[in-house]
N, C-alpha and C positions, 0 to 999 in steps of 0.2 A: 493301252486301251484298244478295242477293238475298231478297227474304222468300218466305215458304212460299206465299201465293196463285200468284205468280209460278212456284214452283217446281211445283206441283202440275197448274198447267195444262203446266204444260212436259213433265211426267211422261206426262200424259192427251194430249196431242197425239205425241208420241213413240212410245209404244205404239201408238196409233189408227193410226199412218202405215205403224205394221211390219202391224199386222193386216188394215188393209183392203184390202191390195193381196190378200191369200189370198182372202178371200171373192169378189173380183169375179173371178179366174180361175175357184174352184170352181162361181160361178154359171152362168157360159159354159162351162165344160167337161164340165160335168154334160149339160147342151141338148146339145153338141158329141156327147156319146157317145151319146147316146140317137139321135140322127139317126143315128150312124156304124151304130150296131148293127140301125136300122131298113131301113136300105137294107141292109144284109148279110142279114136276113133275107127282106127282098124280092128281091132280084137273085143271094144266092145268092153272089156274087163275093169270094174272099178278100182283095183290096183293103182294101174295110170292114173286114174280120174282123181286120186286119193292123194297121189304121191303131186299131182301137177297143184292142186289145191294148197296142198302141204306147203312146196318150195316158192309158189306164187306170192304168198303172204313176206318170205323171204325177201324176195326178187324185190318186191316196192317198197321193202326199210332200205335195202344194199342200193337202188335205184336215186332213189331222193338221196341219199346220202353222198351218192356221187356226185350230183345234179348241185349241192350244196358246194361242196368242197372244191370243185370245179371253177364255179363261179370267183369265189375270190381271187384263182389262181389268175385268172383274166386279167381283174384289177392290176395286178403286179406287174404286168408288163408297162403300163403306165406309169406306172407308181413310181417305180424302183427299175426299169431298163427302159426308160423312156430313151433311149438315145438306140439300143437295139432297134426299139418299135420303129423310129424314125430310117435306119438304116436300110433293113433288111422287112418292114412291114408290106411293102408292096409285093415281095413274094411269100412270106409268111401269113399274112392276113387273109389274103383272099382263101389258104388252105384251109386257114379256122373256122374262115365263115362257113365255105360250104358244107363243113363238120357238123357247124350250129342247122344250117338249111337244109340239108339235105338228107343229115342221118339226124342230129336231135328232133328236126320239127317231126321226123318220120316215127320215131320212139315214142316221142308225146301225142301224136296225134292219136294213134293206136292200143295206147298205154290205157287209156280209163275203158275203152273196149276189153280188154285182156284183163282186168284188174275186174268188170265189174257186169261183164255183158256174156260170161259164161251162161246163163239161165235168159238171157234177154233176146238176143238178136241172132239165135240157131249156132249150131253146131258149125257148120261151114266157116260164115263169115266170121265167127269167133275166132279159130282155126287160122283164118288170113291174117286174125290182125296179130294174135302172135308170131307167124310168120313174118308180119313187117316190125314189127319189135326187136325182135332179133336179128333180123337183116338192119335194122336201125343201127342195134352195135356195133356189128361187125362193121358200118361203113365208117361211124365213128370212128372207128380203131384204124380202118384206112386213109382218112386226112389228118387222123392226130400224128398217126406215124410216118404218112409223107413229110410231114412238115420236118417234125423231127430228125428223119433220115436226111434232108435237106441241108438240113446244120451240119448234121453228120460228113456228107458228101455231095457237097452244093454241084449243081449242075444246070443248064439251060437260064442264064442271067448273064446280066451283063451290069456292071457298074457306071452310074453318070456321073457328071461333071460335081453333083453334089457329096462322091460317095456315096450314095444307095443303090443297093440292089436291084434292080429290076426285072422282072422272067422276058425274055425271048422265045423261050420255045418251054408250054407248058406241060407236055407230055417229057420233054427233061426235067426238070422243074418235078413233078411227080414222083415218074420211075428214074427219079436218082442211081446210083451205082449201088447200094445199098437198100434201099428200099425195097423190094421186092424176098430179100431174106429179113428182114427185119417183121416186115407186116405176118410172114411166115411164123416166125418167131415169138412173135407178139400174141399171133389169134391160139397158140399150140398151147404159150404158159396160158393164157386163158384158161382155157378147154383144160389144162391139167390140175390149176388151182383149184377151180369147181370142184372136180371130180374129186380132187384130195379132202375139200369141205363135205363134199356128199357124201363119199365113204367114211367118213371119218363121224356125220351122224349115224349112217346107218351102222357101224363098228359098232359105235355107242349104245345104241340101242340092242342091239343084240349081245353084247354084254351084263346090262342090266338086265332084258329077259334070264340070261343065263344065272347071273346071280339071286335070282328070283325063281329061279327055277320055273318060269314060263316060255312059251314057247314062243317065239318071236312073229309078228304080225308079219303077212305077205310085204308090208311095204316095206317095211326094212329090210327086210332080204332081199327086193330089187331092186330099192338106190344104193346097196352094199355091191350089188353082182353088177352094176351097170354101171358104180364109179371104177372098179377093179379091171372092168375090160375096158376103159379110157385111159386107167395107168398102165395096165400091160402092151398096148396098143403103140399108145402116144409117147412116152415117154422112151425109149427107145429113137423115134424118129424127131422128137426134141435133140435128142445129146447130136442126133446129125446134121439136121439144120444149124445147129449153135455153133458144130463143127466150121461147117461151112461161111458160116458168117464170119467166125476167128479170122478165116482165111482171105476173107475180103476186106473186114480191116486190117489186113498182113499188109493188104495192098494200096487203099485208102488212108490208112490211119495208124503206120508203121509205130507211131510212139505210143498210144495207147497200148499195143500189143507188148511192146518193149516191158513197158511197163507191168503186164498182166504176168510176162515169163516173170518178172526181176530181174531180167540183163542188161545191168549196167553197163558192160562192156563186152565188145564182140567177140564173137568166135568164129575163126576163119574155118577149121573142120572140123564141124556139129558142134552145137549147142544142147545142154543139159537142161531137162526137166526139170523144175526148182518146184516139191512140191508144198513143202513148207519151207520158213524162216522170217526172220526179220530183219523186211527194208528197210536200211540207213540211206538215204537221199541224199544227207550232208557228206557221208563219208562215200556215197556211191557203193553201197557193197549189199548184199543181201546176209547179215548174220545168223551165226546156227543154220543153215541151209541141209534140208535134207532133197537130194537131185539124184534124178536118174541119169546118165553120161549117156547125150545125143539124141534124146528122145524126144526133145524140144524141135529139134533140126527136122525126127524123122514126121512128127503130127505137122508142120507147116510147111516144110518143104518136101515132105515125102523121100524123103533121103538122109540118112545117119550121118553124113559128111558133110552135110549142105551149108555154108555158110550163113551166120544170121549177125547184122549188125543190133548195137548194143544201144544203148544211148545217150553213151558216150559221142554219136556220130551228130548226137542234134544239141543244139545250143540248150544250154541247163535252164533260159528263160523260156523253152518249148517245152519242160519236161514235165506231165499230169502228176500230180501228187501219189506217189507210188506204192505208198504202204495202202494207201485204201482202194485203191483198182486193185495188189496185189490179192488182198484178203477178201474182198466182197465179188472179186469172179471165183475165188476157190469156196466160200460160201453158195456160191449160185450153182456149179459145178458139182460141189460135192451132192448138195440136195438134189442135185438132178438125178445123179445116179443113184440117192438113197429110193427115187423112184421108182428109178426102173426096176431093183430090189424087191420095192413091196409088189410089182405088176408080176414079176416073174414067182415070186412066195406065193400070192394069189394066183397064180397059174397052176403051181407045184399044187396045192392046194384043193385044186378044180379036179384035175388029175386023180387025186388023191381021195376026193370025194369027199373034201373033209373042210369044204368051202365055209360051210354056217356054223360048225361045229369045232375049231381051230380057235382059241380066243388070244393064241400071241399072234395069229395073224390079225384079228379085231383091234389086241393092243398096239399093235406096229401101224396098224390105217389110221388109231384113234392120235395116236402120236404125230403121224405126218400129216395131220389133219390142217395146222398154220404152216405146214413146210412150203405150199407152193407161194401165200401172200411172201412170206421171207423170201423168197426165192426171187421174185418181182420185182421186190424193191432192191435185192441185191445185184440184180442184173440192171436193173436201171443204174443206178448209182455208178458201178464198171463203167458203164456208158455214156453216163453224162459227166462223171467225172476224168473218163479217162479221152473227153475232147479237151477239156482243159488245158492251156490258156485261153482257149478262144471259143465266145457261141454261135460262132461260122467258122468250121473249121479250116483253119490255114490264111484266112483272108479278116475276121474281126474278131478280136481280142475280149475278152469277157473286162477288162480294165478298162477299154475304153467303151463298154456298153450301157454303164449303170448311168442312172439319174445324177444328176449334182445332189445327192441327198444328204444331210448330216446325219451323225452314228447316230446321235439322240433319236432321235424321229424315226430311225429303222427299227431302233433299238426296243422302244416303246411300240411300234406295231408288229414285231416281231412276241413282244412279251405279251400283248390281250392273242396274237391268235394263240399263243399256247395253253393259254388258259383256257378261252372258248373253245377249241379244237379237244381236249382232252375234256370238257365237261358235256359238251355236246357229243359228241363222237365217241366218250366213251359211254353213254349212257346210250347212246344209240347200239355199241356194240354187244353193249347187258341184257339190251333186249333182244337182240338175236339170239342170243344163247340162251336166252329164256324160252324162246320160239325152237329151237333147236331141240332142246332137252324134252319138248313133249314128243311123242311120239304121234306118227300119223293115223288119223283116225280112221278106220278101215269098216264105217258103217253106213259110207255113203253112197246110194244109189246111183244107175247107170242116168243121166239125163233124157227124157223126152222133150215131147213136147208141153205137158205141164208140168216141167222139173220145180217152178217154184210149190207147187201143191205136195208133191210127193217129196222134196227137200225139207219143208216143211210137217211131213210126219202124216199128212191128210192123207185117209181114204177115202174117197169122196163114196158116197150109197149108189145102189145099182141105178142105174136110169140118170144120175146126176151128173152133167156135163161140168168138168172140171173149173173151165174156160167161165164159166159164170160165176163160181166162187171167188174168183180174184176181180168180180169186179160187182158182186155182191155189196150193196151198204152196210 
């Protein structure tokens, strides 16, 4: 039977997988709209105004949906790691809050502005608030992933006579050893998830034009050209940051890594690139292994000879579960580079002048379209599975962090959220792709000052001041 530790992380990983694919869309589509609305303010062109309109109606399903799934995650710490909360809450908590105060209050507060005050309260101020909307995520994303870089590579705390945590010096406590590539890391898969969803409607639609033998609407053609120059851009400078991070948990977090090669056991001159096989843990071996000889030595240590211990050298009660770090970093890895692929195909493309006209390049964006949510949760997963034993790494134990709870009782609220999550969530995801599949309406006027009269289809008669029609009996 399965016991309650087992079942509780199953619980916390389950949820985490529904939630964090909402946040990295609303991270990127926040950025998304703010640019869309900025260049409609400069040029002027209802295009922008069409396409911002368009992804807006997006933005506030993917928004509330985060805002939802979020919320219960909170619960759980209670729930089900109350001995964590108790531990390590005084450096953990206060990161959350300011998460909730500083970046959520900043999202909501600006949120029905941006959602509803397009025709109401001018062009400018409208303009600010999705400005602080999106600034709202991004800081989101900066205390969710302090905290977590925290766990990661605890630093500026000291422990009391109780055993808890407590900060000493909060700018350690912050900018952790790791946190500064992570937060990097974090806002990049954002920024390239989006764009993989953006291009991947507008692929779509100009497909369908093409099979209809019509000619594809201005706005498809530039959330197609402006999610392709984010993949060609960004994803290239993703495989390098992710580089770089490898390299700092080389130095933090030697067993996760261990585990990500498959090196069971060391090599004193160079290690081989293991790029597939299957991790045996029990038997410590990687089977079927297909490796490159030393190339493992020369990506971490930048030398073909370089020695890399295995892990073999850390007690087998230290060791992360290694067949699932092994497979969901080459998962995450792989998709990254099928990115960079499609940014460079779209580039060859551009070149080629054969950007709108190319439909295996539309098939290949309409395809990688779920590559970057997988990709998120695949990289999460590496991550939080490959701290494992412990939800502070090196210092508390994930065994000794859970609630005294019984299986039943996990077991049982483990079983209603899968039900509500997949009936909720999946009917919320039905209706995005109902929202998706139409195309953006390209008949909508520049906004003045009586945009609601002239949105409304009014021409008002010569001599007849607009301004008195809206407030006509």
């Amino acid at each position: 039977m399965t016991d309650a530790l087992t079942l509780a992380r199953g619980q916390f990983a389950f949820t985490m997988a529904f939630h964090i694919i909402f946040p990295s869309v609303t991270i990127g589509l926040a950025s998304y709209l703010a640019v869309l609305e900025a260049l409609w303010l400069r040029t002027g062109s209802a295009v922008y105004l069409n396409l911002f309109r368009y992804w807006l109606k997006i933005f506030a399903v993917v928004f509330g949906s985060g805002v939802v799934s979020g919320l219960v995650m909170s619960y759980q710490f209670g729930s089900n790691w109350s001995v964590f909360s108790d531990k390590a809450g005084a450096v953990v908590g206060p990161l959350m809050a300011y998460e909730v105060m500083a970046a959520f209050f900043l999202e909501a507060g600006f949120l029905g502005v941006m959602l509803f005050g397009l025709e109401r309260v001018g062009k400018t101020l409208h303009f600010v608030a999705t400005l602080a909307v999106a600034l709202g995520t991004l800081l989101s994303a900066f205390w969710i992933v302090a905290a977590n870089s925290w766990m990661q590579t605890p630093a500026g705390f000291a422990i009391n006579a109780q055993g808890q945590f407590v900060p000493v010096d909060w700018l350690k406590v912050i900018f952790n050893p790791s946190f500064p590539l992570r937060e990097t890391h974090m806002v990049l898969a954002a920024y390239l998830t989006t764009s993989l969803v953006v291009g991947a409607v507008g692929a779509f639609h100009l497909l369908r034009a093409r099979k209809l033998r019509d000619t594809p609407n201005a706005e498809a053609r530039t959330m197609f050209s402006m999610a392709m120059w984010m993949a060609t851009l960004v994803a290239p400078i993703q495989i390098t940051v992710g580089d770089t991070l490898g390299l700092n948990s080389q130095d933090h977090q030697p067993a996760k890594i261990m585990a990500v090669e498959g090196h069971f056991k060391s090599y004193p001159h160079g290690a081989p690139l293991v790029l597939f096989g299957l991790p045996d843990q029990e038997h410590a071996v990687v089977k079927d292994s297909i490796a490159i000889p030393k190339l493992s030595s020369l990506v971490l240590k930048h030398d073909l000879n370089a020695p890399l211990p295995g892990l073999e050298t850390i007690p087998r009660a230290d060791w992360p579960p290694v067949a699932i770090v092994f497979w969901t970093f080459r998962i995450m890895v792989g998709l990254g580079f099928a990115m960079a692929l499609l940014g460079l195909t779209a580039l060859i493309a551009r070149l080629r002048r054969r950007f709108y006209d190319w439909p295996w390049l539309h098939r290949f964006a309409l395809a990688m379209g779920p590559a970057g949510l997988v990709s998120v949760i695949a990289g999460w997963v590496t991550t939080e599975v490959g701290r494992q034993p412990y939800t502070v790494y090196g210092l508390l134990r994930t065994s000794q962090s859970a609630s005294p709870l019984e299986a039943p009782a996990v077991a049982a609220s483990l079983a209603a959220f899968a039900v509500v999550y997949f009936i909720v969530f999946g009917s919320g995801v039905f209706y995005l792709l109902r929202l998706m599949s139409q195309p953006p309406s390209s008949h909508e006027a520049d906004l003045d000052t009586h945009g609601p009269i002239r949105a409304a289809g009014i021409t008002p008669a010569p001599g007849i001041d607009p301004d008195r029609l809206l407030h006509s009996p």
